[in-house]
VEXTIKOL-835186 format. One record per residue: x, y, z of N, C-alpha, C, O in turn. Coordinates in steps of 0.1 Angstrom, whole numbers, plus 5000, padded with zeros to 4 digits. Layout:
REM VEXTIKOL-835186
XYZXYZXYZXYZ/...
This chain:
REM VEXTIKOL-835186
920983398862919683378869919983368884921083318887/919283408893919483418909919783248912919383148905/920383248921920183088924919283058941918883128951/919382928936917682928952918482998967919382968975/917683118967916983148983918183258988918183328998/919483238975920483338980920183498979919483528969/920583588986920183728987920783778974921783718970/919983918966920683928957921784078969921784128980/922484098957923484248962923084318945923184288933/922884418953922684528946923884618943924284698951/924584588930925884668929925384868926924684908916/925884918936925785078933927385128925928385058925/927085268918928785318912928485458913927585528907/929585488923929485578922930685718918931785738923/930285768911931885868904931385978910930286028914/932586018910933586118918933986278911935086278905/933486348910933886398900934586528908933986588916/935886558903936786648906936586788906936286828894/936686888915936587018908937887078904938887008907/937987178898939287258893939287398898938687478890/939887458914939687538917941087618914942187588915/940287778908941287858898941787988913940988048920/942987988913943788088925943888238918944888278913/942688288917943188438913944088518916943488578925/945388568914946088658919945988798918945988838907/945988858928945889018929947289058924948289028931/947389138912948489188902948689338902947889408896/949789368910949889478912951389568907952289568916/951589638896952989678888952989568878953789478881/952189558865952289508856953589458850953889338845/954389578851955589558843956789468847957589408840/956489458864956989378871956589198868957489118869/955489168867955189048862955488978845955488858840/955689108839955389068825956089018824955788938815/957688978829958988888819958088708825958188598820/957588728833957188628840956088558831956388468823/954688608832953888578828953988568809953288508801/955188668804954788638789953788758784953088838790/953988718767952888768764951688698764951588578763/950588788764949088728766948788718749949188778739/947888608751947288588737946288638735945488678744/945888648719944688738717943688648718943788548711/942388658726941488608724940688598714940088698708/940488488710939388418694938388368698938288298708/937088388687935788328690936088238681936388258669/935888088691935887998681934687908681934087898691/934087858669932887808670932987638673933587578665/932387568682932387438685931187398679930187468682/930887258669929687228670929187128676929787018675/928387128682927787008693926886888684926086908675/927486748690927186678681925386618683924686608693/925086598673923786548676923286408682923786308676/922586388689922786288698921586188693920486218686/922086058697921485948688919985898691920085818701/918485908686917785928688917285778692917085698683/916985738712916485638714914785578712913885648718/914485478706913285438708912385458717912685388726/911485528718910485548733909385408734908785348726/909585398746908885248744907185288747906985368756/906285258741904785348742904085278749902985328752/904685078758904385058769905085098780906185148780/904385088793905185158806905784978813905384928824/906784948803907584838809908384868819909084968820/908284788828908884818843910484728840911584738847/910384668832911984608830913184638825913284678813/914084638831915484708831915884658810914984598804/917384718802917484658795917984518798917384438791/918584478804918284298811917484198810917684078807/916284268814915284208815914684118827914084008828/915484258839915584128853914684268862914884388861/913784198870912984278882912784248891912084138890/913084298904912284268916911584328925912184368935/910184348923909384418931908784388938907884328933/908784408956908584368965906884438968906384528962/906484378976905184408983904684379003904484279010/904684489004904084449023902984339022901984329015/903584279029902384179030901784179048900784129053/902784259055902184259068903384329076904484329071/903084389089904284449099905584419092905884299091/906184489087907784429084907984299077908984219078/906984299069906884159061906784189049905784239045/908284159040908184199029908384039017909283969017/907084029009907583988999908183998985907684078977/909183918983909483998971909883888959910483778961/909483948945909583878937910383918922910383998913/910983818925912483798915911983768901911383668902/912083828887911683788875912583838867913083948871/913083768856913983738849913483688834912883578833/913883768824913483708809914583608802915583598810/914683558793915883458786916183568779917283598781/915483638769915883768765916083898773915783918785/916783988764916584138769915084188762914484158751/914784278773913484318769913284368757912084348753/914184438748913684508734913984378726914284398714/913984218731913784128723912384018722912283918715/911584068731910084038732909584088719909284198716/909483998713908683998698907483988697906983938707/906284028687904883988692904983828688904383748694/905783808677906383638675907483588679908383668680/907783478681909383438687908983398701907883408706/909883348707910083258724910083378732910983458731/909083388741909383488749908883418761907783398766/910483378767910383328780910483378793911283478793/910083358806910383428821910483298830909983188828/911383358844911683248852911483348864911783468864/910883288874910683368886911083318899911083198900/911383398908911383298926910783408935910983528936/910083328941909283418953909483408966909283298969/909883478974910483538992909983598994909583688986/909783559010909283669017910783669028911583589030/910583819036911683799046910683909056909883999053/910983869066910883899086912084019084913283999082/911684109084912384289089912084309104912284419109/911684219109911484229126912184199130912284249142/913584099125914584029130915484019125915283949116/916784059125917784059121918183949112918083829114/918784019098918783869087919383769092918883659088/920283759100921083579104920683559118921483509127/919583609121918983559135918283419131917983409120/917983289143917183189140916483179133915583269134/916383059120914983129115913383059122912283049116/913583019136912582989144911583159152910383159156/912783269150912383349153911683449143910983559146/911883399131911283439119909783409119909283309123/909483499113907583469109907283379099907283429087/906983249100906583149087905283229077904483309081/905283179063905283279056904683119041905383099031/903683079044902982929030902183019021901783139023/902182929012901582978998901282838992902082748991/899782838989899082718990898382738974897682648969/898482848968898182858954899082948942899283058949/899582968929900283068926899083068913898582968909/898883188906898783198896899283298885899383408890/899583298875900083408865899583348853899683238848/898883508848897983498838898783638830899283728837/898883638815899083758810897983818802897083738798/897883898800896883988792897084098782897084218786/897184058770897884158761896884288758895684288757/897684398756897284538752897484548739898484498736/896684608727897084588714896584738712896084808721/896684778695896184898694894884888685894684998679/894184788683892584768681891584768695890384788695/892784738707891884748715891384608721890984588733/891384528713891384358717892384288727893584298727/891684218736892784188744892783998747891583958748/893683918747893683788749894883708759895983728755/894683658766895583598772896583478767895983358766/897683488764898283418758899083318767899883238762/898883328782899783238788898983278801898983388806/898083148808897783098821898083008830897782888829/898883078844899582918853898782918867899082998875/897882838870897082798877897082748885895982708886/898182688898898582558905898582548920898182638928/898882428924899682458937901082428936901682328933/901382578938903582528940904382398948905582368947/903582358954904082208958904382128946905382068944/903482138938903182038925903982088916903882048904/905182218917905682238903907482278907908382288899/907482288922908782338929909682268924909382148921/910882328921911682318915912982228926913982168922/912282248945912982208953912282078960911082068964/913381978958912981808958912681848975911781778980/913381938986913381898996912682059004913082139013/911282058994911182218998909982199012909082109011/910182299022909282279037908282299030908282359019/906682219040905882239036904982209047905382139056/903882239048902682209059901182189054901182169042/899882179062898582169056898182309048897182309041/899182429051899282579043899782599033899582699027/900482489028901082529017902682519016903182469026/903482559005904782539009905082699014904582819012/906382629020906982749032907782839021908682789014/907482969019908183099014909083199023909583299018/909283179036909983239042911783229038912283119036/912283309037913983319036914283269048913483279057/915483229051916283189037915882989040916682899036/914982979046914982819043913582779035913482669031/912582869032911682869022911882999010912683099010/910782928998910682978986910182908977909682798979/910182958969909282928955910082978942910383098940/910482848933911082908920910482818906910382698906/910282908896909882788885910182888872909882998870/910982798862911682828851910882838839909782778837/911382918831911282888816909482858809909082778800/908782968819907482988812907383028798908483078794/906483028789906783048776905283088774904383008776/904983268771904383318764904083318748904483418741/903583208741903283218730903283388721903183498725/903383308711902683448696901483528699900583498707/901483578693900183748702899983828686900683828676/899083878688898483928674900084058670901084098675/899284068655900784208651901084328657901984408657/899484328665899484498667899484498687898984578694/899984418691899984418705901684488705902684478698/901384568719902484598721902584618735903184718738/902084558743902684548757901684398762900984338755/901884388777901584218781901784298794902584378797/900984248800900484248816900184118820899184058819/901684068828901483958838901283988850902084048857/899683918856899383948869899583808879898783718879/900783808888901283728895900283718913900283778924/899383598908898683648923898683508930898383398924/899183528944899983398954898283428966897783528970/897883298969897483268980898283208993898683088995/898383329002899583269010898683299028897483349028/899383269038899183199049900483289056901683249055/899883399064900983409073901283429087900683519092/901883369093902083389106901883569113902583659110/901083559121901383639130901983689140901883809143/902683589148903683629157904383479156903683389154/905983449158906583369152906383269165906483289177/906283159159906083039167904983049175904782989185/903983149171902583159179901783079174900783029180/902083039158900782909152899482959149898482889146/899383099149898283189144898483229131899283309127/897383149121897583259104896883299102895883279108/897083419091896383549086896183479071897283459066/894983439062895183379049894583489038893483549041/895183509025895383639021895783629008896883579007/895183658996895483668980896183808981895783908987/897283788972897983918972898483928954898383828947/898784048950898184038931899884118932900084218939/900884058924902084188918902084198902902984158895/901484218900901284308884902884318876903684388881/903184258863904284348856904084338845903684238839/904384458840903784508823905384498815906384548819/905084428806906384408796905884468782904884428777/906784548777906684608766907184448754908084368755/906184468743906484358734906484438720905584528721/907084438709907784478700907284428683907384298684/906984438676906984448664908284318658909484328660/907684228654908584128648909284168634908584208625/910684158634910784238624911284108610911484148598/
C-alpha cells in the first residue's frame, strides 16, 4: 500500500534486444575455399510445430485495474493542477467475487505543476476538500442495478491523519504536506449475475488560484472506476 503523501516511482524495463548481423563474403575460385569451408550440408525441410497458446479469460467488464489491483488516475482540476488518485484492492482483481470481501483503500493529491516539486510549499497552490463521496453501482446481465456500498462524509471526520492541515475549506489535499487517505472499504455481496461495479469517487474541493492570493475556485469533480467482478465459484 502507498504510504501517506510519498510520491509513487514508476518502475519502467526496458530490453534490449540484439541483432545478428551476417558478413556475406564475395567467393571467388571455389576450389580454392573448399579445404576451408568443408563440405556443405544437404539442406532438409524440417517441420516445426508451433505450440498452442494458452487461452486467457476476456474480462466482458472494461476494468481499468491492473492484475494487482492498484490504479492511479489523475484529473486537471485547473492550470497545471493535477489531481490524482491512488486506489488499491486487498485482492487481485480476478479475485472480486460477486460474494466474498471485496475490499479498496484509497489516498487523494493534488500537486502544483507550476512549481517545481521541492520548491516551498508556500509557493504551491492550496488545494481543501470539504466533502468526499463514493458510491458503487453494479452492472448485471438482467439489467438491474443496486448500489452495494455508499460513503458520504466530510474527510476531516474520517482522516486517517491525527495532524492533517485544515481550514473553514475543508482539509488541505495539496502534496506533499496535504492529503486524504482511508482504508479498507468493504463492498458487500451483489446479486449472481453482476459482473462489473462502477465506483464513482466525487470530492468537493476548494482551490486556490494564485498561491498565497487567498482567492478560491469551489468545484465537484467525479473520477469514475469500473472493476470487473467475477462469478463466485
Amino acid at each position: 500500500m502507498p504510504g501517506w503523501f510519498a510520491p509513487r516511482k514508476r518502475a519502467s524495463r526496458t530490453v534490449l534486444v540484439g541483432g545478428l548481423t551476417v558478413l556475406a563474403l564475395g567467393l571467388s575460385g571455389c576450389s580454392t575455399f573448399a579445404p576451408l569451408l568443408g563440405t556443405q550440408p544437404v539442406q532438409q525441410n524440417v517441420s516445426v510445430s508451433t505450440p498452442t497458446p494458452t487461452p486467457t479469460p476476456e474480462l466482458v467488464f472494461d476494468s481499468v485495474f491492473t492484475d494487482m489491483g492498484s490504479i492511479h488516475p489523475t484529473l486537471t482540476i485547473g492550470p497545471e493542477l493535477e489531481l490524482e488518485l491512488d486506489m488499491w484492492t486487498e485482492q487481485k482483481t480476478h479475485e472480486w467475487y460477486t460474494e466474498g470481501e471485496k475490499l479498496f483503500s484509497f489516498v487523494i493529491n493534488v500537486y502544483d505543476g507550476s512549481v517545481p516539486a521541492d520548491a516551498p510549499f508556500d509557493t504551491k497552490r492550496h488545494v481543501y476538500m470539504s466533502n468526499i463521496s463514493v458510491t458503487a453501482t453494479t452492472t448485471t446481465t438482467s439489467g438491474a442495478s443496486v448500489s452495494p456500498f455508499v460513503l458520504d462524509t466530510d474527510p476531516l471526520l474520517v482522516t486517517l491523519d491525527p495532524e492533517a492541515l485544515r481550514s473553514d475549506k475543508g482539509l488541505l489535499i495539496t502534496s506533499p504536506k496535504g492529503g486524504f487517505q482511508l482504508e479498507s472499504n468493504e463492498i458487500g455481496d451483489v446479486s449472481s449475475d453482476t459482473y462489473g461495479v462502477t465506483l464513482d469517487f466525487a470530492m468537493t474541493i476548494s482551490t486556490e488560484s494564485v498561491a498565497g492570493g487567498g482567492q478560491y475556485t469551489t468545484q465537484i469533480v467525479h473520477v469514475p472506476v469500473p472493476v470487473a467482478i467475477f462469478p463466485t465459484t
